[in-house]
FIMARZA-205806 format. One line per field, with one value per residue: residue in three letters; x, y, z of N, C-alpha, C in turn; chain. Coordinates in nm, 3 decimals, decimal comma. Atoms other than C-alpha are relative to their C-alpha. Last residue first. Example, Ala and Ser with C-alpha at 12.3 -4.5 7.8 and 13.67 -1.06 7.14 Angstrom:
rest	SER/ALA
nu	-0,082/0,089
nv	-0,119/-0,119
nw	-0,006/0,000
cau	1,367/1,230
cav	-0,106/-0,450
caw	0,714/0,780
cu	-0,077/0,090
cv	0,109/0,120
cw	0,073/0,000
kette	A/A
This chain:
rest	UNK/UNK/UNK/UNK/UNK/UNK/UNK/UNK/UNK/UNK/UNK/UNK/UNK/UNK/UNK/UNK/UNK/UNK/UNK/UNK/UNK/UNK/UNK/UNK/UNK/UNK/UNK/UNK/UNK/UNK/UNK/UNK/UNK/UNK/UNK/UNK/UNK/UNK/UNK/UNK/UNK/UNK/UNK/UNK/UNK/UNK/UNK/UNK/UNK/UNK/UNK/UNK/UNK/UNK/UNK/UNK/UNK/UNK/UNK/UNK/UNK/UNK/UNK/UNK/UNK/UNK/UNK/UNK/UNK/UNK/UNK/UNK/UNK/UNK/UNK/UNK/UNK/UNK/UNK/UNK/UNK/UNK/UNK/UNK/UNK/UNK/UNK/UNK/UNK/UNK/UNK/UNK/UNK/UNK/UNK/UNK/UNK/UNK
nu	-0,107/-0,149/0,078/0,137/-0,080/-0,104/0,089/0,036/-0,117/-0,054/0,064/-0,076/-0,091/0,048/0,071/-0,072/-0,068/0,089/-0,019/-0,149/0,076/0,113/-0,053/-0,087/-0,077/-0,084/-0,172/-0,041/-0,155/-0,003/-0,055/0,046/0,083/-0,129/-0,030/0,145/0,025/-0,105/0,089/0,195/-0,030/-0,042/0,166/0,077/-0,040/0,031/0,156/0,002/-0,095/0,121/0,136/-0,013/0,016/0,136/0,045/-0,028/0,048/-0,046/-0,122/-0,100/-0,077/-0,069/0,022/-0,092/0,042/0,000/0,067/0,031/0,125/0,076/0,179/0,051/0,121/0,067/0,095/0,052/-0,156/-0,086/0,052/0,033/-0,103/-0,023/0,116/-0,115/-0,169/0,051/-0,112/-0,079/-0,017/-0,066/-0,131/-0,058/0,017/0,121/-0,053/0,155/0,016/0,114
nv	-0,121/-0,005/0,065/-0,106/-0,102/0,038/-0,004/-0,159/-0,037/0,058/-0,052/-0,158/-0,031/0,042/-0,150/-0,096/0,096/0,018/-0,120/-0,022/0,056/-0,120/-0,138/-0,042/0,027/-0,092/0,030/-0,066/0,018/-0,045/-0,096/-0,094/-0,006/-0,092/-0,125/-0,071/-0,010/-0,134/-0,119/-0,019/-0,068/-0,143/-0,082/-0,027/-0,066/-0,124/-0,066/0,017/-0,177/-0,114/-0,015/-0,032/-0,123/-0,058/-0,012/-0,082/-0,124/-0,051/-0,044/0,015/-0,043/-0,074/-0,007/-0,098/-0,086/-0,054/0,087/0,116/0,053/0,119/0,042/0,175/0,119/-0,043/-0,082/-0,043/-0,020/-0,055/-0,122/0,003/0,002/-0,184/-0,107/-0,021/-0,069/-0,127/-0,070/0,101/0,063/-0,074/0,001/0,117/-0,023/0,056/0,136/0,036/0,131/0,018
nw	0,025/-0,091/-0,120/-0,086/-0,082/-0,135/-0,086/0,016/-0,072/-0,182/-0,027/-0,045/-0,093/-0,112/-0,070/-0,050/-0,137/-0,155/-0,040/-0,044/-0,110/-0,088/-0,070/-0,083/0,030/-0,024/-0,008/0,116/-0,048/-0,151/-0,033/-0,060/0,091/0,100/-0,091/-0,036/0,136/0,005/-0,057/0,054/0,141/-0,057/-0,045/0,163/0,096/-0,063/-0,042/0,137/0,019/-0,098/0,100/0,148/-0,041/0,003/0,134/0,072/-0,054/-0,103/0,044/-0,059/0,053/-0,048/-0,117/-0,073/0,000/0,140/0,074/-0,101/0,028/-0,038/-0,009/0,002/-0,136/0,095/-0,050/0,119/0,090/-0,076/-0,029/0,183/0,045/-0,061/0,036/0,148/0,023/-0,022/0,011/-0,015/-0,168/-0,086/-0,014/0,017/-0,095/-0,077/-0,094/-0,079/-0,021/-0,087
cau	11,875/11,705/11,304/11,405/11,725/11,523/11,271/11,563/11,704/11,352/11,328/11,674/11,533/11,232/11,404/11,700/11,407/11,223/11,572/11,637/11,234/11,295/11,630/11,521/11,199/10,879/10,614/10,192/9,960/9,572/9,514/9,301/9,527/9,875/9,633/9,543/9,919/10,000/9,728/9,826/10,206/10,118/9,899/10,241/10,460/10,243/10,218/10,636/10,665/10,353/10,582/10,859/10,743/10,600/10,938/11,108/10,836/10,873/10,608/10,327/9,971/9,667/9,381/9,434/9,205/9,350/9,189/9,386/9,642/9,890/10,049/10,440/10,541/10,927/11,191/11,393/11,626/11,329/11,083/11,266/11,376/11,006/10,925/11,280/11,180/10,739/10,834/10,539/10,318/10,359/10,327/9,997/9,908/9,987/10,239/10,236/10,555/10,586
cav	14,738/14,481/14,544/14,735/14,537/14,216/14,434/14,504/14,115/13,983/14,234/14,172/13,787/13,791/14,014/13,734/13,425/13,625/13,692/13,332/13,223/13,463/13,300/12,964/13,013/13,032/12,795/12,843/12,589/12,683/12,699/12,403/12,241/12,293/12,141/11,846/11,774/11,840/11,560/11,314/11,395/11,337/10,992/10,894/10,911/10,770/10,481/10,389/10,478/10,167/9,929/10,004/9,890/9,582/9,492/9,551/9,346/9,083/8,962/8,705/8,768/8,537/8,343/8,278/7,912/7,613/7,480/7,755/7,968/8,183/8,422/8,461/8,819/8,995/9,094/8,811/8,736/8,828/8,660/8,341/8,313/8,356/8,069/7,848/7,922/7,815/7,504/7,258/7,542/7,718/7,405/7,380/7,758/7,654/7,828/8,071/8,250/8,540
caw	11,692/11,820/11,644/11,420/11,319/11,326/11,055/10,809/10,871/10,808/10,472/10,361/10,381/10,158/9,932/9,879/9,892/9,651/9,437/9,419/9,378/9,052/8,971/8,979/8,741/8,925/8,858/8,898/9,088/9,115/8,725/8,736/8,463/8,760/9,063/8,856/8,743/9,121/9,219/8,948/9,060/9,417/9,325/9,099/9,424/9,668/9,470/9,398/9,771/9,831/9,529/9,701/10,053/9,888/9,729/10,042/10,267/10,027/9,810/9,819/9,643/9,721/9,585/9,234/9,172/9,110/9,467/9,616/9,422/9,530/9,346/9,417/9,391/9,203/9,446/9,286/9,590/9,876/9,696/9,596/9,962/10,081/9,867/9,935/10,296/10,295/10,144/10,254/10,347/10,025/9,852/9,927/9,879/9,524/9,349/9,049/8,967/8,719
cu	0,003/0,036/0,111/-0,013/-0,061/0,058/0,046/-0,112/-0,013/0,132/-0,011/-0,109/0,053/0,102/-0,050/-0,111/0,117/0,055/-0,133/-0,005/0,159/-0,019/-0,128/0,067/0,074/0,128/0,036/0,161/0,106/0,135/0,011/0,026/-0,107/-0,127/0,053/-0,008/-0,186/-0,015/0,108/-0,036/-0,101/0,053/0,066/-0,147/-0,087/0,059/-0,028/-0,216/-0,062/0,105/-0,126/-0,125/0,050/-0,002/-0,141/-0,082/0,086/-0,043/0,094/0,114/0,119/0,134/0,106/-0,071/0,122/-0,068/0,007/-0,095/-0,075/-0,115/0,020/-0,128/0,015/-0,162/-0,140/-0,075/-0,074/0,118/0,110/-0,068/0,009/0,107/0,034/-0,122/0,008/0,219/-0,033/0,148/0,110/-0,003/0,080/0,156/0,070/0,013/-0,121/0,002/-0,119/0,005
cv	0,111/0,116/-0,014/-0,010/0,081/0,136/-0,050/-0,009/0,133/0,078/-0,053/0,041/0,125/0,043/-0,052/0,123/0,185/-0,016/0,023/0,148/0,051/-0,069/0,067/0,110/-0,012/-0,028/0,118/-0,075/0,078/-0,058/0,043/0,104/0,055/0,028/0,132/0,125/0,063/0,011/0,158/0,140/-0,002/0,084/0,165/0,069/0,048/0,104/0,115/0,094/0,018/0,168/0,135/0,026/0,092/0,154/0,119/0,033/0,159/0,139/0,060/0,078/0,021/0,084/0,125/0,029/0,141/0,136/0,028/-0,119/-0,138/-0,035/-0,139/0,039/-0,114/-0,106/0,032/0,124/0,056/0,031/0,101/0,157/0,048/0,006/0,147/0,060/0,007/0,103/0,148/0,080/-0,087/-0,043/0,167/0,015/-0,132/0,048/-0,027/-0,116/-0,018/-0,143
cw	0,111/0,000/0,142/0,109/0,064/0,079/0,133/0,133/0,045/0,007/0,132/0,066/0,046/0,180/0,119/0,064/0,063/0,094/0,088/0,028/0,053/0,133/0,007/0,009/0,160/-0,067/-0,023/0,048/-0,138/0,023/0,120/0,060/0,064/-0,136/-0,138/0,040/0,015/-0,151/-0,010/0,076/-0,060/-0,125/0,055/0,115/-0,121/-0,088/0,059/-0,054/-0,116/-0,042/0,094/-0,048/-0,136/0,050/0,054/-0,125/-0,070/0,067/0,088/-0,016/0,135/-0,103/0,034/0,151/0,050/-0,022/-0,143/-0,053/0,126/-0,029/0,029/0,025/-0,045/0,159/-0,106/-0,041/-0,085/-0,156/0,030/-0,004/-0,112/-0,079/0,023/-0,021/-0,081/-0,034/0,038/-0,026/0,042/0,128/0,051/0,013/0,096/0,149/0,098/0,056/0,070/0,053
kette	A/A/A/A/A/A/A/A/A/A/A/A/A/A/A/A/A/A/A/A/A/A/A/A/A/A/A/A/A/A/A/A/A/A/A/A/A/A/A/A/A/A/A/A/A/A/A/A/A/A/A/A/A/A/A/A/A/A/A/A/A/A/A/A/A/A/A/A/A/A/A/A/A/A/A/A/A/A/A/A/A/A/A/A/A/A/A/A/A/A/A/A/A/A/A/A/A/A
């Protein structure tokens, strides 16, 4: 963790970002000794937002799955859906062309 005055983010704003960028960890800023801000690259921070959308879609699919409104299919039953699904478009194509 690095904690750096707002101060000396003005006066070195490069070896700051720099330090961000290589370490992909933040820089808190403080302003009169106080935390104030949070500094991190635009990789880190787009990480950290995937890293968030991820867990709130597994909260809401773990919710979904304990209010019995999401069931599972092995891979060979969604494998022989998918096959009936299809003989039944190709059977109705030929109707319809044939």
């Amino acid at each position: 963790m690095y904690i750096t005055s707002s101060a000396n983010l003005r006066n070195n704003y490069r070896k700051i970002a720099n330090r961000c960028k290589e370490t992909r960890e933040p820089v808190f800023l403080t302003t009169n000794g106080e935390g104030d801000l949070v500094l991190m690259s635009l990789e880190a921070y787009e990480e950290l937002i995937s890293h968030r959308t991820i867990e709130a879609e597994l909260m809401r699919i773990e919710a979904a799955e304990k209010a019995g409104k999401l069931s599972y299919v092995t891979l060979g039953e969604f494998e022989k859906k998918t096959e009936d699904a299809l003989r039944v478009a190709d059977s109705e194509d030929a109707n319809r062309y044939g």
